[in-house]
PAPAMI-671558 format. One line per field, with one value per residue (C-alpha): residue number from 1; x, y, z. Coordinates in nm, 4 decimals, m for minus. Each point is the difference from the previous one (the first is absolute). Layout:
REM PAPAMI-671558
seq c(NUM/...)
east c(X/...)
north c(Y/...)
up c(Z/...)
END
This chain:
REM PAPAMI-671558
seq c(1/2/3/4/5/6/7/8/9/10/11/12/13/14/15/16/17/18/19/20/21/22/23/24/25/26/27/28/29/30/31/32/33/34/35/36/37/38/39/40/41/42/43/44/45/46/47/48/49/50/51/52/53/54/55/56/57/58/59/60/61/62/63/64/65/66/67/68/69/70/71/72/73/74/75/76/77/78/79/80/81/82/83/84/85/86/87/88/89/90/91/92/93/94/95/96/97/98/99/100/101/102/103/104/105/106/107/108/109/110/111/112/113/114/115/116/117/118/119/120/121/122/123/124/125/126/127/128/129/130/131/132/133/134/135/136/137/138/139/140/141/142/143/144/145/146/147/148/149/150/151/152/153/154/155/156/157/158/159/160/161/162/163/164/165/166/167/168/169/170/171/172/173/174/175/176/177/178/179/180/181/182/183/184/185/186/187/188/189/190/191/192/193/194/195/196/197/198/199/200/201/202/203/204/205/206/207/208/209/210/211/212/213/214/215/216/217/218/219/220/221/222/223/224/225/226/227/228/229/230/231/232/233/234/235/236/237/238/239/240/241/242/243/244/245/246/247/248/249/250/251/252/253/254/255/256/257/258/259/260/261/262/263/264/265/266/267/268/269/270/271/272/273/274/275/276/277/278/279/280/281/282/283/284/285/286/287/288/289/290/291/292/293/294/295/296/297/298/299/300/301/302/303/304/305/306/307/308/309/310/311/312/313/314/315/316/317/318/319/320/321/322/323/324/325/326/327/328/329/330/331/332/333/334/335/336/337/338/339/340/341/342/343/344/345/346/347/348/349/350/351/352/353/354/355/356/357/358/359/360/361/362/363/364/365/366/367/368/369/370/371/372/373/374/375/376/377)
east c(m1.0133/m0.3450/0.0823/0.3374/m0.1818/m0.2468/0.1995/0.1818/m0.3141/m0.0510/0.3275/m0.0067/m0.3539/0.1632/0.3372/0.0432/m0.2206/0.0816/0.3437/0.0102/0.2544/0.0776/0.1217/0.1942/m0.3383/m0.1890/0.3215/0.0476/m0.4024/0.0769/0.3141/m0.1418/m0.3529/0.3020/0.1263/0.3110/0.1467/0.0506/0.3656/0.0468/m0.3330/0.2424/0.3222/m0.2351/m0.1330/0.3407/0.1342/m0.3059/0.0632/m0.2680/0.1402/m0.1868/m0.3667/m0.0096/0.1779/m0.2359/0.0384/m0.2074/m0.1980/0.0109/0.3754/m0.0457/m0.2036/0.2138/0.2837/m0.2152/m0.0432/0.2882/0.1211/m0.3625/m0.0546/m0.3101/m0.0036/0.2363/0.2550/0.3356/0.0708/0.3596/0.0283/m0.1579/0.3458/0.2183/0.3007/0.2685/m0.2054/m0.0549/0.3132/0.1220/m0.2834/0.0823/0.3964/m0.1006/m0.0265/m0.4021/m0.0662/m0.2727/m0.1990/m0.0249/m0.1836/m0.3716/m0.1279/0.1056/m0.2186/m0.1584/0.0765/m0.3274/m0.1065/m0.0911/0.2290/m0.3181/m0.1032/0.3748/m0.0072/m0.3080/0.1053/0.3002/m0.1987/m0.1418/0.2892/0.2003/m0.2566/m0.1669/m0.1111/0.1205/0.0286/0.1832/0.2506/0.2759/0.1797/0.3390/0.0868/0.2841/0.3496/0.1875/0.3347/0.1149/0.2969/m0.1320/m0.0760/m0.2693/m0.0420/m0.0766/0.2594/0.2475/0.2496/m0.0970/0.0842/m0.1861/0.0634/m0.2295/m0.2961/0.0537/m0.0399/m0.3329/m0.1141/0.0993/m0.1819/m0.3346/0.1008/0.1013/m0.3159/m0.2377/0.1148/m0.0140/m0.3497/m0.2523/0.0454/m0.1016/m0.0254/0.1761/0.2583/m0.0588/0.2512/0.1872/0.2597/0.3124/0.2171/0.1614/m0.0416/m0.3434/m0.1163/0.3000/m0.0809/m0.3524/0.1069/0.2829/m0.2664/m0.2556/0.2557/0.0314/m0.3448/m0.0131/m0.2075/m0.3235/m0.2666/0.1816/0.1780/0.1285/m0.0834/0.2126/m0.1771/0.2052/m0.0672/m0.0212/0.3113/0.3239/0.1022/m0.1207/0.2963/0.2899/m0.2757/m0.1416/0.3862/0.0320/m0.3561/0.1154/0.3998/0.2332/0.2898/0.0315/m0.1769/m0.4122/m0.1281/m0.0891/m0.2843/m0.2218/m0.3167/m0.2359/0.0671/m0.2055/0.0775/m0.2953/0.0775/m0.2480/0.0272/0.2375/0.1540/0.1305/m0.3318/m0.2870/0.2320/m0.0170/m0.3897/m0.0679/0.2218/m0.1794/m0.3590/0.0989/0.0544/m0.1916/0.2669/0.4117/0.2360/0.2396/0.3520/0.1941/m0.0937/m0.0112/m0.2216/m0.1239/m0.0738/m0.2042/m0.2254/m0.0242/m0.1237/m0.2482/m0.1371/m0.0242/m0.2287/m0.1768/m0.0998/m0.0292/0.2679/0.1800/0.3354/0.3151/0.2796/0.3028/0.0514/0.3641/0.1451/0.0438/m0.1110/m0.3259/m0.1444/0.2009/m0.1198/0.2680/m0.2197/0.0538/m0.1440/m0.3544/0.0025/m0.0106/m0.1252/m0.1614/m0.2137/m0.0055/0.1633/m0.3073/m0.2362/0.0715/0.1080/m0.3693/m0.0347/0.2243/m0.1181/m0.1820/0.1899/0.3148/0.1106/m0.0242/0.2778/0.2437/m0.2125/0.0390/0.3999/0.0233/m0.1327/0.2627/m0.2580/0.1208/0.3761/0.2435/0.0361/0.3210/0.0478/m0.0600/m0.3176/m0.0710/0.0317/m0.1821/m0.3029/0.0105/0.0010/m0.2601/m0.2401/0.0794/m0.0131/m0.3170/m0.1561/m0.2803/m0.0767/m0.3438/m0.2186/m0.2721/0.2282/m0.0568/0.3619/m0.0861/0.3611/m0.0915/0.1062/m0.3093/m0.0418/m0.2520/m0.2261/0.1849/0.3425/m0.1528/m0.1783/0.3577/0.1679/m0.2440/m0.0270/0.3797/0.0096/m0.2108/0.1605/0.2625/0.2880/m0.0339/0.0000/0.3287/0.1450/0.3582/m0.1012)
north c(1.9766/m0.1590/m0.2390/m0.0957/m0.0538/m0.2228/m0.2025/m0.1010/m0.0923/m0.2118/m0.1311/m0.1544/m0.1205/m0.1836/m0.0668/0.0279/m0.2593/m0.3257/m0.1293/0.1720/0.3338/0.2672/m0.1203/0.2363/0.1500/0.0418/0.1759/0.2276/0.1154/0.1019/0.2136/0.1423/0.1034/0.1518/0.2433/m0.1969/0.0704/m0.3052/0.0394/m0.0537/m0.2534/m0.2666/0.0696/m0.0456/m0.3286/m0.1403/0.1190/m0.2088/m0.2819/m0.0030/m0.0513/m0.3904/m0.0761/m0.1942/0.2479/0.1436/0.1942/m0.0207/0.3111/0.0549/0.0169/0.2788/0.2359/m0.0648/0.1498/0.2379/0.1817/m0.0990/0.3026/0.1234/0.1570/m0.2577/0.1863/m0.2108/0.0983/m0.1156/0.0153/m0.0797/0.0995/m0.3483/m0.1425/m0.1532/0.2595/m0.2268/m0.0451/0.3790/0.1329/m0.2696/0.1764/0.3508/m0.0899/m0.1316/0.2964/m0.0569/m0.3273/0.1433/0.0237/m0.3619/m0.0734/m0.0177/m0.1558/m0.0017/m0.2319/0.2773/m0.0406/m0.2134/m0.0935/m0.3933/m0.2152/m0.0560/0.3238/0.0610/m0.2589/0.1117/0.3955/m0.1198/m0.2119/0.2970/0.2426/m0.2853/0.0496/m0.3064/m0.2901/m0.2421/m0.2562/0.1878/m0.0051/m0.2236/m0.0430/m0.1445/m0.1657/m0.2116/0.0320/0.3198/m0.1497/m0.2502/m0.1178/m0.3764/m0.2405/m0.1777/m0.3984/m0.1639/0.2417/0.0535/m0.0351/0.3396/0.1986/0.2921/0.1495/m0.2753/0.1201/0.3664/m0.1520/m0.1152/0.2403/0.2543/m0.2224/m0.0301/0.4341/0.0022/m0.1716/0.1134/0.3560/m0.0023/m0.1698/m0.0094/0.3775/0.0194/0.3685/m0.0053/m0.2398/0.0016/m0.1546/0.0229/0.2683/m0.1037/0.0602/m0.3290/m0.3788/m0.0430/0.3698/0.1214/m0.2186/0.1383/0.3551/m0.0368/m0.1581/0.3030/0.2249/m0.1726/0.0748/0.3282/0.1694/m0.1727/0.0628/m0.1578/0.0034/m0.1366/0.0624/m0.1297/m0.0724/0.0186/m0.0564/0.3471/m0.1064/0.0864/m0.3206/m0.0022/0.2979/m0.1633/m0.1555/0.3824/0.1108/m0.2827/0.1232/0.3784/0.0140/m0.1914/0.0354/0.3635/0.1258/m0.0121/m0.2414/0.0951/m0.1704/0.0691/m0.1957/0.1058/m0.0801/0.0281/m0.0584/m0.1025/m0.0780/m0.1727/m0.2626/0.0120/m0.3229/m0.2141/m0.2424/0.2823/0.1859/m0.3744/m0.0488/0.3502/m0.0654/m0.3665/0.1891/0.2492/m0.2211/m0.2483/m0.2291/m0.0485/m0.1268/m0.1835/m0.0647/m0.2205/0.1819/m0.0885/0.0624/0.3579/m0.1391/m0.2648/0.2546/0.1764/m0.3127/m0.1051/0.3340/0.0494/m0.3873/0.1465/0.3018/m0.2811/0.2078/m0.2339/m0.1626/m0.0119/m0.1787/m0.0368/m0.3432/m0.0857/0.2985/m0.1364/0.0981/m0.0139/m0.0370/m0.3084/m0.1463/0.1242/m0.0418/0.2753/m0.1182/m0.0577/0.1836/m0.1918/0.0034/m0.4028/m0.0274/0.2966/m0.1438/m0.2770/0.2898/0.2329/m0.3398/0.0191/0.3865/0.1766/0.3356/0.0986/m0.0541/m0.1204/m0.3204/m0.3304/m0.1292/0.3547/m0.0624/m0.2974/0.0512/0.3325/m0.2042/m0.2432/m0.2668/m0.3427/m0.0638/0.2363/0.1964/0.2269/0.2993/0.1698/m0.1340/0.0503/0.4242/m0.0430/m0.1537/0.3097/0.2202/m0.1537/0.0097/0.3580/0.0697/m0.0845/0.1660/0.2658/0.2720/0.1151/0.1789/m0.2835/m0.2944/m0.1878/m0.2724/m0.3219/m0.1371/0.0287/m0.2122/0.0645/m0.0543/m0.2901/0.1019/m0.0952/0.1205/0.3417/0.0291/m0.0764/0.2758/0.2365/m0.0368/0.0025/0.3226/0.1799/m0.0881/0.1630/m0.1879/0.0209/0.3815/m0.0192/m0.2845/0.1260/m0.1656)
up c(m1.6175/0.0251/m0.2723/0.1382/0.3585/m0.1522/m0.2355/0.3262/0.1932/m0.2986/m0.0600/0.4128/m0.0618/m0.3085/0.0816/0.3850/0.0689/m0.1678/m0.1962/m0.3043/m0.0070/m0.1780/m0.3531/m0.2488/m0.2121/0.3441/0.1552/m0.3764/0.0440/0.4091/m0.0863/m0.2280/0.1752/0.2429/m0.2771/m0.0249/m0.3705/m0.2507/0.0136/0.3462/0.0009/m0.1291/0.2399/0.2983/m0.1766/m0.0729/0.3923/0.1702/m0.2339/m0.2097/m0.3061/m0.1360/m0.0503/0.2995/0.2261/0.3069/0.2678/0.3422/0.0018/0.3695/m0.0569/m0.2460/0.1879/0.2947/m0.2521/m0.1130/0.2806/0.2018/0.2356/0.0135/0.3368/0.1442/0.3477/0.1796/0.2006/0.1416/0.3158/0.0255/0.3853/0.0498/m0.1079/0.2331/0.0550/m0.1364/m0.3109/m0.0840/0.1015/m0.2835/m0.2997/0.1366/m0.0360/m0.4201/m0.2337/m0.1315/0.2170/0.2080/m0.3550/m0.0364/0.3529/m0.1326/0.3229/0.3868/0.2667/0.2095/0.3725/0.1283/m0.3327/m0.0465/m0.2503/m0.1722/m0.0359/m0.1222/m0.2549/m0.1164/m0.0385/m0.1749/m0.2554/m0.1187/0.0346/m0.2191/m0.3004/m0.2412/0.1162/0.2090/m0.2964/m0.2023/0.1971/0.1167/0.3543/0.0496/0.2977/0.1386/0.0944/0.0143/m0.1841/m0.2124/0.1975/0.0256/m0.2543/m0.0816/0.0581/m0.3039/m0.2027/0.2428/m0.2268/m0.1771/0.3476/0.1371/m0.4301/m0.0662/0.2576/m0.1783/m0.3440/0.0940/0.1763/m0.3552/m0.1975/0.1955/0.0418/m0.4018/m0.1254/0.2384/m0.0614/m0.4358/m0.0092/0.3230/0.0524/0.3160/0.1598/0.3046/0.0910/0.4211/0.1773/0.3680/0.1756/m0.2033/m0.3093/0.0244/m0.1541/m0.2030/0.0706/m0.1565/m0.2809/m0.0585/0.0696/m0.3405/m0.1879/0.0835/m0.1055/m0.3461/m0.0741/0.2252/m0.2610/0.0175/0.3065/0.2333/0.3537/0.2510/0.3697/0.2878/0.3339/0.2913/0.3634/0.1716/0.2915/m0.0205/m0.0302/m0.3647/m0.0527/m0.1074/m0.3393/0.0230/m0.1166/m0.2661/m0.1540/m0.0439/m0.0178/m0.2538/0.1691/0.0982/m0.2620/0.0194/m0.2050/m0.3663/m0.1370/m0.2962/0.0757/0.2562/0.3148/0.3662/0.3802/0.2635/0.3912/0.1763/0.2810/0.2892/m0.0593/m0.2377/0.0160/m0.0287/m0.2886/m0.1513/0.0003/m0.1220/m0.2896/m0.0291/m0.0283/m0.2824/m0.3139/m0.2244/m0.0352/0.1905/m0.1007/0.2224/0.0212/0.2263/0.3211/0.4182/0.2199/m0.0421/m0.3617/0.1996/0.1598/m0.3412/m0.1492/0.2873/m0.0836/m0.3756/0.0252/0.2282/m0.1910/m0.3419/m0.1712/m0.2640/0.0491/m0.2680/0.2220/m0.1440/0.1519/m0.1006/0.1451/0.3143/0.3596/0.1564/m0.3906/m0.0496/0.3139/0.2501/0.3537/0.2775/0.2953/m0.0810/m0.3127/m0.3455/m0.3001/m0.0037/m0.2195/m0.1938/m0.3395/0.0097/0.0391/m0.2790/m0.2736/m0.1095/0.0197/m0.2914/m0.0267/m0.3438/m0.2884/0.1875/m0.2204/0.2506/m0.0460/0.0556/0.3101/0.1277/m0.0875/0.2131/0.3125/m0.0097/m0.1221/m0.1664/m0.1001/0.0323/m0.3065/m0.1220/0.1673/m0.3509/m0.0396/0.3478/m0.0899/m0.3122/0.1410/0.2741/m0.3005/m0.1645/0.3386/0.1190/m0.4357/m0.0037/0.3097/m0.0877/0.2939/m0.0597/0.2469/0.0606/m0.1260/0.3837/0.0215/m0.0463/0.1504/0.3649/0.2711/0.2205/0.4265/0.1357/0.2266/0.3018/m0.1281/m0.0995/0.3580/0.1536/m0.2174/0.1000/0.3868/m0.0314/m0.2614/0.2668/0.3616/0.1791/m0.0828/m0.4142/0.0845/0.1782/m0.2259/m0.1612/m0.3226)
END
């Protein structure tokens, strides 16, 4: 067991602390310094995708796998719930055994966030965040034509790509089974058999209940699903649920969105998290103003900042730069981007959209005062 403990100690020295993963003879040597036999040496290789010279795996990923359902001396405390909210679990046959975290009454939203980042496992960049709007009932701008089936198509083929080669380890996204997050959760459960889930982070009110029911029940029925899948409450609103989920991830993705996906946004540059908007799906991304929120200036921000590897032009095409192309190409060039993605534990985003000083002093005076903390969104 010595060997096994030391070959990981090793392995993070090597592998958890830069860009390079876990590649298919690296993975081969591990399993088998676990006592895993040949035979099943090379299912487990072709189920996490590592099945090409270049394939890799992030290693934090792995050993968040590995030892997934490992008791780390944390426990639940689903009293903390709002009533409406665990009468709902208790009422779902094996829904109380997703809820991995609960905000402890008088616990700080920072202290949450943090608690959670650990309970959720790997690091923050190798994961991905999906923010946005709950539905696709409106169109986009630019491709209105295509109707709200044309915001889903996008959204499945940043979800499609992303999904078959970044790997990512958790897919975190908000209280919903609706619009983009449904989209993510089906791709998830096309490749439910690599280390992966997905958690869903819900404000702990009841007025989070009726996206509570579309999480857990299809219909009647609870919902069946075969990847891995993980419920955290924490804020008591809408906007401190939204900046705890915009401090978990390395990089969002954004869809359409209003103004909750405003306050999302304002925090993820804040915390220099990177940004992969979806710009032509319309709302708040497309530049839909609400009030005082908008999103000026953020296309001219991220132009010069693909992230590694992404092709520049795919990029430049995904933020709506330059003529107007086909809607086809339009989804290609979103494959290509999200395709090309690589979630490793130390790989810091290049695309961000970050705060000047004065804008990230107003953000944070207003994050902090009375009236964010009893803002509905």
């Amino acid at each position: 067991m010595k060997d096994v403990y030391d070959t990981i100690l090793r392995d993070f020295r090597e592998y958890g602390q830069g860009v390079k993963g876990y590649d298919r003879t690296r993975m081969s040597v591990f399993l088998g310094m676990l006592g895993v036999p040949e035979a099943e040496i090379g299912e487990l290789l072709a189920k996490f995708d590592l099945t090409a010279a270049g394939d890799e795996l992030d290693f934090e990923a792995f050993v968040t796998w590995l030892f997934d359902g490992v008791d780390a001396g944390y426990v639940c405390n689903t009293a903390d719930l709002a009533p409406k909210l665990l009468e709902e679990l208790q009422s779902c046959p094996d829904a109380l055994e997703h809820v991995m975290y609960v905000q402890p009454s008088g616990t700080t939203d920072a202290d949450a966030a943090e608690t959670l980042h650990k309970l959720i496992g790997g690091s923050r960049q190798s994961r991905i965040g999906v923010i946005g709007s709950l539905h696709y009932d409106f169109p986009g701008i630019r491709y209105a034509a295509e109707g709200p089936k044309g915001v889903e198509s996008l959204v499945q083929a940043a979800a499609q790509a992303m999904m078959h080669n970044g790997k990512p380890c958790r897919v975190v996204c908000g209280g919903s089974y609706g619009g983009p997050q449904r989209s993510f959760a089906e791709a998830c459960e096309e490749y439910a058999s690599r280390p992966l889930a997905m958690v869903h982070v819900i404000p702990n009110t009841e007025e989070a209940l009726a996206d509570l029911k579309g999480i857990i029940w299809d219909g009647s029925a609870p919902r069946s699903r075969k990847c891995r899948w993980k419920l955290a409450f924490v804020g008591l609103n809408w906007s401190r649920r939204n900046c705890i989920l915009a401090s978990l991830n390395g990089n969002y993705v954004m869809c359409a969105g209003g103004p909750g996906t405003h306050t999302e946004l304002c925090e993820l540059r804040a915390k220099g998290a990177g940004l992969l908007p979806l710009v032509c799906s319309g709302g708040l991304c497309e530049g839909v103003e609400f009030d005082q929120k908008n999103v000026r200036g953020m296309t001219e921000a991220l132009r010069q900042a693909p992230p590694e590897g992404v092709p520049e032009e795919s990029w430049r095409i995904m933020l709506g730069e330059g003529a107007a192309t086909s809607f086809e190409r339009y989804c290609a060039s979103v494959s290509e981007v999200f395709g090309a993605l690589q979630f490793r534990s130390s790989s810091e985003p290049k695309n961000r959209w970050p705060m000047g000083e004065k804008e990230l002093q107003d953000w944070t005076t207003f994050r902090t005062s009375a009236v964010f903390a009893s803002a509905p969104t």
